[in-house]
C-alpha positions in Angstrom: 93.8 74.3 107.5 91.8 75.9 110.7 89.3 77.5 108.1 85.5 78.0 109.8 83.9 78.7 106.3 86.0 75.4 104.8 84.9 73.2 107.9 81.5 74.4 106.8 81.7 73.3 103.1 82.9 69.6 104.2 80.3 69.4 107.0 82.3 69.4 109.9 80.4 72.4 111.0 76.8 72.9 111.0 75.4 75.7 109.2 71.7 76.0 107.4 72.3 76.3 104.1 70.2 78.5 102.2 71.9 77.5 98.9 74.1 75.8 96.8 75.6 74.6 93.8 78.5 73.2 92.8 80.9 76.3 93.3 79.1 78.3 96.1 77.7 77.9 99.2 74.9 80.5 101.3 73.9 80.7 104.6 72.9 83.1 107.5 76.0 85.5 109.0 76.2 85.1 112.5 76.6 88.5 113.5 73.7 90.1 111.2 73.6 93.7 110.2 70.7 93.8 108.3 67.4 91.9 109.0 68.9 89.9 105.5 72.5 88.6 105.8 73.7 86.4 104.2 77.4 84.8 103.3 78.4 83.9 100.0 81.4 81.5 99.7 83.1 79.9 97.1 83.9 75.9 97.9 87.4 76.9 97.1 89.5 78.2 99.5 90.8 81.9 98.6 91.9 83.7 101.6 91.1 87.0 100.2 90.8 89.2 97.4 94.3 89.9 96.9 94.7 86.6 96.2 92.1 86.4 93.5 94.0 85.3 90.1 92.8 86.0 86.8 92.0 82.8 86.2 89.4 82.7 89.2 87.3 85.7 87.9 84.8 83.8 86.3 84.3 82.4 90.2 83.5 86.4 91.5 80.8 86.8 88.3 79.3 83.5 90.2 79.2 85.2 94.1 77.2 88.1 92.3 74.9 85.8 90.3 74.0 83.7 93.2 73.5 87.1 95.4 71.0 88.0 92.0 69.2 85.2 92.6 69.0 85.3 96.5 67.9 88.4 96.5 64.8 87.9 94.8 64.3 84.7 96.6 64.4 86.8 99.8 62.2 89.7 98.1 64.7 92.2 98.5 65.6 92.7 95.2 63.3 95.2 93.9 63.8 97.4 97.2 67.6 97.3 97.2 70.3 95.6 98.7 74.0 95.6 99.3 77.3 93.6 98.6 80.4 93.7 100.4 83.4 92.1 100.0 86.4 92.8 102.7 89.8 92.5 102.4 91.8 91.4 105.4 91.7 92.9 108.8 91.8 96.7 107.6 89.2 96.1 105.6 86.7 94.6 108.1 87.3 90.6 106.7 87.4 88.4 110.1 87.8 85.2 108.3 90.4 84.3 105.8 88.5 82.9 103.1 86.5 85.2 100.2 83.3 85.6 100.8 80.4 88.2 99.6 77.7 89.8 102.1 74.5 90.1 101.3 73.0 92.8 103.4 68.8 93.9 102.7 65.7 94.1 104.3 66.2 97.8 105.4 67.3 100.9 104.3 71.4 101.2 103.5 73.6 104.4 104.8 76.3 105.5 103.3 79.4 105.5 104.2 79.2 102.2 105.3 81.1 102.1 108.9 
């Protein structure tokens, strides 16, 4: 599998991690669009919501927990924050494998892009 975010999870690419635990990983996005951006990834590989099964929804309550708890970490949470999750190429997701955005540190429009 030719996977960036799973070559990440078994260390065959570098990334700072800002977190993680034994389902998720965190780290920077490399194309920020907020002075806080961060990527939330599960350590399974899901390609993208679609493909979400019942029996993984326990897995999406985690991705919003762990953006809880970043969020404070990164003092964002009492001013606000975002959390995006795309769905292939239409959508805006560039890389087939779920992952949730964490997007603070300034004020959010709306719509979105």
């Amino acid at each position: 599998m030719d996977c960036i975010f799973c070559k990440i999870i078994h260390r065959e690419i570098d990334s700072k991690l800002i977190y993680e635990d034994e389902h998720v990983l965190a780290f920077d996005d490399n194309n920020p669009q907020a002075p806080q951006h961060k990527l939330i990834i599960p350590r399974e590989h899901i390609a993208n919501l679609n493909d979400l099964t019942p029996d993984k929804l326990s897995l999406t309550s985690h991705l919003i927990a762990t953006a809880q708890k970043l969020a404070k970490t990164l003092n964002i949470a009492d001013s606000g924050y975002r959390l995006v999750i795309n769905c292939n190429a239409e959508g805006g997701q560039t890389v087939s494998h779920i992952h949730l955005h964490l997007l603070g540190g300034r004020y959010m429009t709306w719509p979105p892009g």
